[in-house]
N, C-alpha and C positions, 0 to 999 in steps of 0.2 A: 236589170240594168236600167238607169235614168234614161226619160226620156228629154228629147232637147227640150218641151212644153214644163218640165221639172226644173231644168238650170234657167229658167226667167229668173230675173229680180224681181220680187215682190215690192220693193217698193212703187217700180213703173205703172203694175196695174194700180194699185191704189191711186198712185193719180189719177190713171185714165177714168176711172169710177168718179173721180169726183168731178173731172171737169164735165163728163156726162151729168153727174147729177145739177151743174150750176155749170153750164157753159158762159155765162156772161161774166166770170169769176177772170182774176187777170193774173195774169204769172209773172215774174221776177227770178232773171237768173242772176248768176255770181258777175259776169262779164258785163252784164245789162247795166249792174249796180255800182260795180268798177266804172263804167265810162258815164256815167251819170252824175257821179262824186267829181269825176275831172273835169268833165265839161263845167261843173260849178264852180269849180277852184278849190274845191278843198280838197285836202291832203287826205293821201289815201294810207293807210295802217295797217298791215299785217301782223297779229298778233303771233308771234314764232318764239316767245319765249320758252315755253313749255321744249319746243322743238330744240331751240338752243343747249336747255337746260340736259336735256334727255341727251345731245349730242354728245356736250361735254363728260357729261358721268361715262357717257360710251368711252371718249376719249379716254378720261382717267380710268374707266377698268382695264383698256386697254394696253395702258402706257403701265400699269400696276403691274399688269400679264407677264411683259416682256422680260424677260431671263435677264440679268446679270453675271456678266464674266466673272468667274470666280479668279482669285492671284494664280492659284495652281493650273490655269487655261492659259495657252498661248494666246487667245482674244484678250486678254488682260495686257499681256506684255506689248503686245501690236503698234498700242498708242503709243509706246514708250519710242518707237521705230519709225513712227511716220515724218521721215524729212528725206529728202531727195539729193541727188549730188551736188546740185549746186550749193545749195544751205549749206553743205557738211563744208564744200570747198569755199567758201568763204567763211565759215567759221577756221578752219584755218589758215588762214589768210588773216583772220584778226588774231589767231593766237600768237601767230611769228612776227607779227608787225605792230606792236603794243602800240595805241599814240596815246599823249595826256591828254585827261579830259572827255578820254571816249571809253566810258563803258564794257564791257563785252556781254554782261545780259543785255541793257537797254540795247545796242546797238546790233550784235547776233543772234540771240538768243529772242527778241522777240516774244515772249510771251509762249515759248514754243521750244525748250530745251527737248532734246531726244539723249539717248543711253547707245544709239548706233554708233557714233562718230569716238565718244570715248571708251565704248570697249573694244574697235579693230584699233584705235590707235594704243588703246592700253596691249592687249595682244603681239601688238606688231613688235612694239616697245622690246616687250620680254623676248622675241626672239631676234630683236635686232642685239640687244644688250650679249646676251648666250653667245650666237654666232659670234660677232665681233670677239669677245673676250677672248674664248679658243682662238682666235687668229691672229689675234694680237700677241698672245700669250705664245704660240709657233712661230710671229716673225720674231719677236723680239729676240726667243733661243734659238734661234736657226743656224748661227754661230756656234753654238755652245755642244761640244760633241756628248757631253753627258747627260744631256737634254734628248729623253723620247716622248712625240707627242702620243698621246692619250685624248681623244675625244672627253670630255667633262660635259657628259649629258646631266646631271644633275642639278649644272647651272641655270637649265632650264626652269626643271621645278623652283631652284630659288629665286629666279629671280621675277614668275607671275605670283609668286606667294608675296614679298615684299612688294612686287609694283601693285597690285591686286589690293593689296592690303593696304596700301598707301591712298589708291585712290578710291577706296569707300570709306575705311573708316576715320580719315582725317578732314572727308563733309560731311560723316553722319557728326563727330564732335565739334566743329566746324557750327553746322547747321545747328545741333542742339545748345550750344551756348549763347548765338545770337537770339532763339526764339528764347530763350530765358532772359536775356537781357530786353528782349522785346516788350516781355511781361513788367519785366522789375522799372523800365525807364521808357514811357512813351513814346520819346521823341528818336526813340532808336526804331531803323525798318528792319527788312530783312527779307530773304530771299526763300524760293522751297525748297524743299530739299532737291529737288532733281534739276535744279538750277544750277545748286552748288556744287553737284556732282560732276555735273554737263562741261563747267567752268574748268574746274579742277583736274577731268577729263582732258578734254584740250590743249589745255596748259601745259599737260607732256609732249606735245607731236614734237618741242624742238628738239627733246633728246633722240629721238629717232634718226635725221643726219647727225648728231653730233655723237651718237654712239659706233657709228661709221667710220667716221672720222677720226674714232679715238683707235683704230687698227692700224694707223701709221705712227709706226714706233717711234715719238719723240714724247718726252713727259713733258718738256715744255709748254709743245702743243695740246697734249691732253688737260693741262689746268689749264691755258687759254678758252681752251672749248669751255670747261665747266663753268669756268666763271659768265664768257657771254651767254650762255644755255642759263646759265642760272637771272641772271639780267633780264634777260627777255623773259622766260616764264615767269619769271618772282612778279616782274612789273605788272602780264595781265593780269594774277591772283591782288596785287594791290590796289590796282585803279576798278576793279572790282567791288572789293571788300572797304576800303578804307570812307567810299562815300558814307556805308551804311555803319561802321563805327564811330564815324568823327563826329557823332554829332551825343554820344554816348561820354563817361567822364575823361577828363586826358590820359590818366595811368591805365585803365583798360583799355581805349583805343591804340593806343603805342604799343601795350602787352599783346594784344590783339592782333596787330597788323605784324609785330615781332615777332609771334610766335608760327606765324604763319611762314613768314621770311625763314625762321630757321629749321623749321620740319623740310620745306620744300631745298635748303641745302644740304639739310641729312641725308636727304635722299639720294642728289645726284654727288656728293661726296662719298656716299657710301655704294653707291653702283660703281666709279672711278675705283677706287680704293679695291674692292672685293673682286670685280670681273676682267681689271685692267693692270690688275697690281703688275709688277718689272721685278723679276726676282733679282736680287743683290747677287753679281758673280764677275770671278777675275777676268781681266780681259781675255780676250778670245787667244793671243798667243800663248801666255803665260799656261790658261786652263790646257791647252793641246800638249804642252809640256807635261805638265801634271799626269796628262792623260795617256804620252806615249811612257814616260818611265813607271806608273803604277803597272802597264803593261809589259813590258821589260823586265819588269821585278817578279810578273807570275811569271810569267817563261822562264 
């Protein structure tokens, strides 16, 4: 075992040896030489580059080390999810209340689109559409004695396949035409994809009251809703899109903004049409008629 006469520093005796051999010899420490430099006014220097140098490479191995979320991690999707209730509630707030002139990226979106707010409102959508349909479909035959309701669970599946499908793949071609236009004509911008999604997302919350609404059996009122529901959504997806076309040649941007207009009334024409349809039938006396002599006639 070391003794504590083992763990000296070797350096300390060697001095002591030498001021012994030359006491009149004079020493200079670091501190001494520090305040002797200041007291003269000049600048004192610390040479730390090395030190800097060596931090930084630590930094960067460092920063090399750190793992990346892979797409297959929910670490990955997270970012896609960070905005809070309010952001969401005033992005809808801008989606029902389009004004001209106001943006809905620059203005809500912020630099900061999230995939939260359009998939519960896409979700919600498909079972608000479902529900309503069946119910509108029972008030309307309520009258009609040869009318037996059936639950139509299937309307469910169809209608997150169509809304589902509506609202990814019409920003991924969406998105992938304007970045080609981007390339082919400078002066065109364009948005990222999760932008256009975010948009186009949102853009649905109005049909959610107005699929509600389409359970009170009048068709009158059921195209009045389509058409304002279509108004309002159509207008945030144009005052959106049409800054970043117009400035692209006139027959694309009109094609552009056109074709945009008429996917987005495919869609709530063909929710109306499919989930709300009003079967054709005799009025309710007439059918009771029908209905008591076909019964008379087995007997």
């Amino acid at each position: 075992m070391a003794s504590p006469n083992d763990l000296q520093f070797q350096e300390f005796e060697e001095a002591a040896e030498l001021l012994s051999a030359d006491p009149g010899a004079s020493t200079l420490s670091m501190s001494a030489s520090i305040a002797s430099s200041a007291a003269a006014g000049e600048e004192v220097k610390l040479d730390l580059s090395e030190d800097e140098d060596t931090q930084e490479e630590s930094s960067e191995l460092l920063g090399s080390q750190k793992p990346t979320a892979s797409f297959l991690t929910f670490e990955y999707y997270q970012s896609f999810f960070d905005v809070d209730t309010v952001q969401v509630l005033d992005r809808v707030k801008g989606s029902v209340m389009p004004l001209p002139g106001r943006n809905f990226i620059k203005h809500y979106l912020r630099s900061n689109p999230d995939l939260y707010g359009p998939f519960w409102i896409c979700a919600t959508l498909v079972f608000s559409v479902a529900i309503s349909g069946n119910l509108s479909t029972f008030l309307s035959e309520r009258g009609n004695p040869d009318y037996h309701y059936r639950p139509q669970f299937h309307r469910v599946t169809i209608a997150a396949v169509v809304i589902f499908l509506y609202a990814w793949l019409v920003p991924i071609g969406l998105w992938s035409f304007l970045t080609w236009r981007q390339g082919a004509e400078r002066q065109v911008g364009g948005y990222s994809f999760l932008e256009t999604v975010c948009v186009y997302g949102y853009s649905l919350f109005i049909y959610i009251p107005t699929s509600v609404l389409w359970i009170i059996p009048s068709e009158w009122l059921h195209w009045t809703l389509v058409l304002v529901a279509m108004a309002i959504s159509g207008s945030v997806l144009v005052l959106t899109f049409w800054p970043v076309v117009r400035d692209d040649t006139k027959l694309t941007a009109v094609a552009t903004v056109g074709t945009i207009i008429v996917l987005h009334a495919l869609l709530a024409v063909g929710c109306k049409m499919y989930f709300f349809q009003t079967a054709a039938r005799l009025p309710v006396s007439e059918a009771t008629n029908n209905y008591n002599a076909s019964t008379t006639g087995v007997h």
